[in-house]
C-alpha positions as CSV (number, residue, x, y, z in Angstrom):
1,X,100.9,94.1,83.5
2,X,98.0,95.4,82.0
3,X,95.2,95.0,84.0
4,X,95.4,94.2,88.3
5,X,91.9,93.3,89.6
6,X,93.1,90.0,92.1
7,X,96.3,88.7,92.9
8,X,96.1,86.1,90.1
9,X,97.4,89.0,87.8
10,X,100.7,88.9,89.2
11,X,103.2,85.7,89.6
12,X,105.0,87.5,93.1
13,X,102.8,89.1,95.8
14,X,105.7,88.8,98.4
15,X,107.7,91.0,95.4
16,X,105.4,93.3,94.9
17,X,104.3,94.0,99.0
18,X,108.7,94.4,99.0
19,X,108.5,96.8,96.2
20,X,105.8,98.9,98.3
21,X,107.8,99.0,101.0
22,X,110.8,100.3,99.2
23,X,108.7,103.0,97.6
24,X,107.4,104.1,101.4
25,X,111.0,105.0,101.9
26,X,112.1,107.0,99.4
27,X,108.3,107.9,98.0
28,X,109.0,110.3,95.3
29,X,112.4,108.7,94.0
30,X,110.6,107.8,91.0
31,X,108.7,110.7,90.2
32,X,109.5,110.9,86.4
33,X,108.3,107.0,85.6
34,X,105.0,108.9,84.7
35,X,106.0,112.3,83.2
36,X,103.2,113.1,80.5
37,X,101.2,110.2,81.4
38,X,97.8,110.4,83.0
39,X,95.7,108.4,84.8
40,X,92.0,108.6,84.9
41,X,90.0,107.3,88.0
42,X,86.5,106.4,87.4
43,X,83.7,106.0,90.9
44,X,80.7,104.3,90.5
45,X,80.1,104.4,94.6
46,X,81.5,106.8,97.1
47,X,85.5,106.2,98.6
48,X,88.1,108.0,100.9
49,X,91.1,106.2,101.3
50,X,91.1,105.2,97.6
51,X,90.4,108.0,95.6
52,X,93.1,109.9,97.9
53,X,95.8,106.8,98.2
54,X,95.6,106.3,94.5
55,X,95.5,110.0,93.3
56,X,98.6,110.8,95.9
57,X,100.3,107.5,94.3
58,X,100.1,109.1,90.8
59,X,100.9,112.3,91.6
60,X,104.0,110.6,93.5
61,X,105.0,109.1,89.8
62,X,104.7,112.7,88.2
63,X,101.5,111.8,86.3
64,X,98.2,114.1,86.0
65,X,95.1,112.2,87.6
66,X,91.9,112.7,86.2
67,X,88.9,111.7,89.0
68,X,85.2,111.4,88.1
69,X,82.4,110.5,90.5
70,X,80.9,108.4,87.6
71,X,77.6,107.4,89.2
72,X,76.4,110.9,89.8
73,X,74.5,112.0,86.6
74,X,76.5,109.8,83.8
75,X,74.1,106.4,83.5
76,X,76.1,104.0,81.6
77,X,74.2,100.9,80.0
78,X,76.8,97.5,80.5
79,X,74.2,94.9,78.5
80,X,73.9,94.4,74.7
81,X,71.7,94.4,72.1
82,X,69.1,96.7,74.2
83,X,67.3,99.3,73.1
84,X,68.7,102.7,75.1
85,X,65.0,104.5,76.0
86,X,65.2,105.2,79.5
87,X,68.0,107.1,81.7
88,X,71.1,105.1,80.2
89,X,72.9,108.0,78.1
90,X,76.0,106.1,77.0
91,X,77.2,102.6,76.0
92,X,80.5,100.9,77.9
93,X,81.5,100.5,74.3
94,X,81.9,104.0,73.1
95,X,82.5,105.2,76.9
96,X,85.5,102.7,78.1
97,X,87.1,103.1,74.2
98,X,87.1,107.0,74.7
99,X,88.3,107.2,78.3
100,X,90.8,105.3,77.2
101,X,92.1,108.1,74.7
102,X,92.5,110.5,77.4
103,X,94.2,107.9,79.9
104,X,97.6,105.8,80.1
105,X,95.8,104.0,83.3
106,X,91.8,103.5,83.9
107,X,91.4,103.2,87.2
108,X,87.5,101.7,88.4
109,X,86.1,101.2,91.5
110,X,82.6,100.0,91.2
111,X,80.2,98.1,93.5
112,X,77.4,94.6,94.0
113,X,74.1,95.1,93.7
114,X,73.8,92.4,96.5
115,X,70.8,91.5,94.8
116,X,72.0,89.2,91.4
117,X,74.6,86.9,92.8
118,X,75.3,85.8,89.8
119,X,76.5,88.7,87.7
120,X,77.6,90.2,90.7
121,X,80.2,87.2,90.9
122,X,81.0,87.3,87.0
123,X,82.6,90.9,88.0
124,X,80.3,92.1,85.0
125,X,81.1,95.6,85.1
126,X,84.5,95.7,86.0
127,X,85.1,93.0,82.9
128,X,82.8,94.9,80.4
129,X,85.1,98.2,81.4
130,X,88.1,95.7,80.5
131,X,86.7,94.1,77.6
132,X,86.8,97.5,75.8
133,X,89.4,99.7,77.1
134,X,92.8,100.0,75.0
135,X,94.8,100.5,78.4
136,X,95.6,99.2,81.7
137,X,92.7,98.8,84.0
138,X,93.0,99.0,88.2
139,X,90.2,97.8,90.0
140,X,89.8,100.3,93.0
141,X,87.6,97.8,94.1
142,X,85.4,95.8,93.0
143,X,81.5,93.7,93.6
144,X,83.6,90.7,94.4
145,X,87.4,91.9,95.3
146,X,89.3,94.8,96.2
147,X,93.1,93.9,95.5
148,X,94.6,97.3,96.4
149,X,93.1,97.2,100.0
150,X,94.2,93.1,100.0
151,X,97.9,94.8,98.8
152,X,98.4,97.4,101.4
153,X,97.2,94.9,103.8
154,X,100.0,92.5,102.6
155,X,102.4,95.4,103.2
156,X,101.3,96.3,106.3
157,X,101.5,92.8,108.4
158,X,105.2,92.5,106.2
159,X,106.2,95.8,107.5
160,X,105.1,94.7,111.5
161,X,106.6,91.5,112.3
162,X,109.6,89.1,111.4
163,X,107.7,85.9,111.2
164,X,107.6,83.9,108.0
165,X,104.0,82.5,108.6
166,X,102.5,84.9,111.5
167,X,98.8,83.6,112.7
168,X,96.4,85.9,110.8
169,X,92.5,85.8,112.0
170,X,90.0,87.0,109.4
171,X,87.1,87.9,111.4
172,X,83.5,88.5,110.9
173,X,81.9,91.4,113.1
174,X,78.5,92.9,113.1
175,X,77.2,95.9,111.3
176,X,74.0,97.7,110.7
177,X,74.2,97.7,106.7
178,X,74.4,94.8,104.3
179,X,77.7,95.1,103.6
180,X,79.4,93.4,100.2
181,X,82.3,90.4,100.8
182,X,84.7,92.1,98.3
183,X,87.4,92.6,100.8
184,X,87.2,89.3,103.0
185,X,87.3,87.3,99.4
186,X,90.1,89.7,98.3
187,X,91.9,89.6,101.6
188,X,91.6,85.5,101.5
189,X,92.9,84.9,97.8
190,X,96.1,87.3,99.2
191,X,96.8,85.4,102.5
192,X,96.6,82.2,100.9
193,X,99.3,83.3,97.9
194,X,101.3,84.6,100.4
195,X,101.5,81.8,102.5
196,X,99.8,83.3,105.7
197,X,99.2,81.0,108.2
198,X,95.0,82.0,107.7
199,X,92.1,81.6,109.6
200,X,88.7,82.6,109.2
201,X,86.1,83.0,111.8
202,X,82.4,83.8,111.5
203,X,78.8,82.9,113.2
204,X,77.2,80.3,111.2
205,X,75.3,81.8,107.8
206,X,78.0,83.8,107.0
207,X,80.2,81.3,104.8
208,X,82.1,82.9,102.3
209,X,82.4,82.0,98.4
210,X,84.2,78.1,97.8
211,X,86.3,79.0,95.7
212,X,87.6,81.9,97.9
213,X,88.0,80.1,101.2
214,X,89.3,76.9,99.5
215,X,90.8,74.5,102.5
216,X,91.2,77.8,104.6
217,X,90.4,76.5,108.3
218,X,86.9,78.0,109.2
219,X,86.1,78.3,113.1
220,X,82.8,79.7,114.3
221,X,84.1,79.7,117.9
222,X,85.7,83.3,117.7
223,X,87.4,83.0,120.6
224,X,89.1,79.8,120.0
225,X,90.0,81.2,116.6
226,X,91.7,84.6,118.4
227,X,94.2,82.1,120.3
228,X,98.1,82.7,119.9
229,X,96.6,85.0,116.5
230,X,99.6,87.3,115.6
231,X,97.2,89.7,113.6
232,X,93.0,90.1,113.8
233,X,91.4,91.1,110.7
234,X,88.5,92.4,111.0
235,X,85.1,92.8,108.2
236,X,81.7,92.9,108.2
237,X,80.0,91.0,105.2
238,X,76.4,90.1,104.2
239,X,75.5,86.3,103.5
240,X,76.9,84.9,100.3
241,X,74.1,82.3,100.8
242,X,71.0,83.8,101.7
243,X,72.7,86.9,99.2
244,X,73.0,89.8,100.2
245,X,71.0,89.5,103.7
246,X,71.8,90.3,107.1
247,X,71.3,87.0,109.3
248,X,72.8,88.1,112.4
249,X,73.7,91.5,114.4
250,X,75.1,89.9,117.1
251,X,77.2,92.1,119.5
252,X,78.8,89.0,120.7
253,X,81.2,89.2,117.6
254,X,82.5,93.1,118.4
255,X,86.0,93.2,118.6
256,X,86.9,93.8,122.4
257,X,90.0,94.2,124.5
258,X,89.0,90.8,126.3
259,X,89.0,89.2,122.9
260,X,92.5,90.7,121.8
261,X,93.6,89.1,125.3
262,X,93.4,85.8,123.7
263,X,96.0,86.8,121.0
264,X,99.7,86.6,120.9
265,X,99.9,90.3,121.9
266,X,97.8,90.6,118.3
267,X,97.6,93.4,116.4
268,X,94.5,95.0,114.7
269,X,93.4,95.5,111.5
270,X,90.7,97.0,109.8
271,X,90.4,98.1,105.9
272,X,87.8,101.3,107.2
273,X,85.8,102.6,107.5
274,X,84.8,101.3,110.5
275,X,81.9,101.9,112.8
276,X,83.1,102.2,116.5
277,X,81.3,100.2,119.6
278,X,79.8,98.1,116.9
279,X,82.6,96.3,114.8
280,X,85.2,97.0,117.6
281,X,85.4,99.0,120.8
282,X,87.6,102.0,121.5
283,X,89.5,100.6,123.8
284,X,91.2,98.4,120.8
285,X,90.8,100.9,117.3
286,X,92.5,103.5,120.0
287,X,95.0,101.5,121.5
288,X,98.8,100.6,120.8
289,X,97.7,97.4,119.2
290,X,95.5,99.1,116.3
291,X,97.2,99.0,112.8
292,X,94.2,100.9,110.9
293,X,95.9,104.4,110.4
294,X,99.4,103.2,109.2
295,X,96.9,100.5,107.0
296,X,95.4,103.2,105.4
297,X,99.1,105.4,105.1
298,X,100.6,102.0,103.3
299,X,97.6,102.6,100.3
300,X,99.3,105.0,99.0
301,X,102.2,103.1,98.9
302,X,100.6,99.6,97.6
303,X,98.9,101.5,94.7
304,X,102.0,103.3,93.5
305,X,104.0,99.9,93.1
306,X,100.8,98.6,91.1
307,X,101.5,101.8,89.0
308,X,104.8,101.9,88.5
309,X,105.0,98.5,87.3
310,X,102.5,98.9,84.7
311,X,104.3,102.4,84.0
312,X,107.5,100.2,83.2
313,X,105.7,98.0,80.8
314,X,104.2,100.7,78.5
């Protein structure tokens, strides 16, 4: 495997979410898959659980990680045939063909402008970092996906229930911030290839990509969607139409404790973080039902089986 940015880089999600699990049991079993290897993990916006889940899932493998907040005071110009007078300091094609000198694995995590839809969409940055790196590339996230998050999310409905085909809600909730629809596509394009039995639900405005949502049913009743759901999802995203805007703050779409009534005893899920008494109330992110803190545990796990796989194939 040399690059994973969306589950079309791999033939066997259900494998791979198996594989994850196996590695949460016995976690440092293969610690010498990345003896004298290094990773290097590149940030061009702010993250918790990634920087942490991925660093811990190297370190698990026995390599040395390398992380760089790669926004803060290191400009990098992605277009060419420009003329480099203002504060871009280096090229993508002297900076990705170097970093990849020091690094087995290039990790990236970078981020939409929410303004141009259109190279937004075309992943520019994340496939300019590709076009010219010598070594395997992770996305940590990026403008359009965020296939490590989608991963661990995979594991963590595999790891709480038996059901071949549980009811799985994606859900729309309101936030203050226009927020990017990286992990609702990302989260869709895994459902579907595992064969969840997917729903999305949303106010109207707030249709996701085509491509993305294919023949995925789309309610914008919410609480017709929540019935008999095994597992509620639960993102903010800005309008893919109107790009990048805020249509609708709506506290009618919080995730409440009436709401996860209509479920089949559902369970919650959120990729965080999240912003309390606005995307959900307490009384669900704090009770029994709330899968947030073993979703963020099973990151760890999700990113070391990406690793380790593309470990095996150097």
């Amino acid at each position: 495997m040399t690059q994973f940015t969306a589950v079309s880089d791999i033939t066997d999600p259900i494998k791979l979410a198996d594989e994850a699990l196996a590695i949460k049991a016995y976690p440092h079993a293969q610690g010498q898959l990345g003896q004298n290897k290094t990773m290097v993990l590149l940030f061009f916006n702010p993250s918790l659980r990634t920087r942490l889940s991925t660093q811990k899932a190297g370190i698990n493998l026995g390599m040395s990680v390398i992380s760089m907040n790669a926004a803060q005071g290191w400009q990098l110009e992605f277009e060419d045939r420009i003329i480099m007078n203002t504060d871009k300091a280096e090229h993508i094609r002297e900076a990705a063909a170097v970093v990849s000198q020091y690094a087995d694995i290039i990790g990236i995590r970078t981020f939409p402008s929410l303004t141009d839809k259109e190279k937004d969409y075309s992943d520019f940055i994340l496939k300019r970092f590709i076009e010219f790196a010598s070594v395997p590339v992770i996305s940590l996230e990026s403008a359009i996906r965020h296939p490590l998050q989608s991963l661990a999310d995979l594991v963590t409905i595999k790891e709480q229930t038996a059901k071949a085909r549980p009811k799985v809600v994606l859900s729309w909730a309101p936030h203050p911030r226009a927020l990017p629809q990286a992990v609702s596509n990302s989260f869709i394009e895994w459902m579907q290839a595992a064969d969840m039995d997917l729903v999305i639900t949303h106010p109207e405005g707030y249709e996701l990509e085509g491509s993305f949502v294919k023949d995925t049913p789309v309610i914008y009743d919410q609480s017709k969607a929540f019935e008999g759901a095994d597992f509620i999802y639960t993102k903010n995203w800005s309008s893919y139409q109107q790009y990048g805007q805020i249509l609708n703050q709506d506290a009618n779409w919080t995730i409440t404790p009436e709401k996860m009534a209509l479920t089949n005893n559902g369970k919650f899920m959120h990729c965080l973080p999240v912003r309390r008494n606005v995307v959900v109330a307490d009384g669900v992110l704090d009770g029994p039902n709330s899968l947030v803190i073993e979703q963020a545990n099973n990151r760890t796990f999700a990113a070391q089986a990406v690793i380790a796989r593309m470990l095996r194939h150097q």
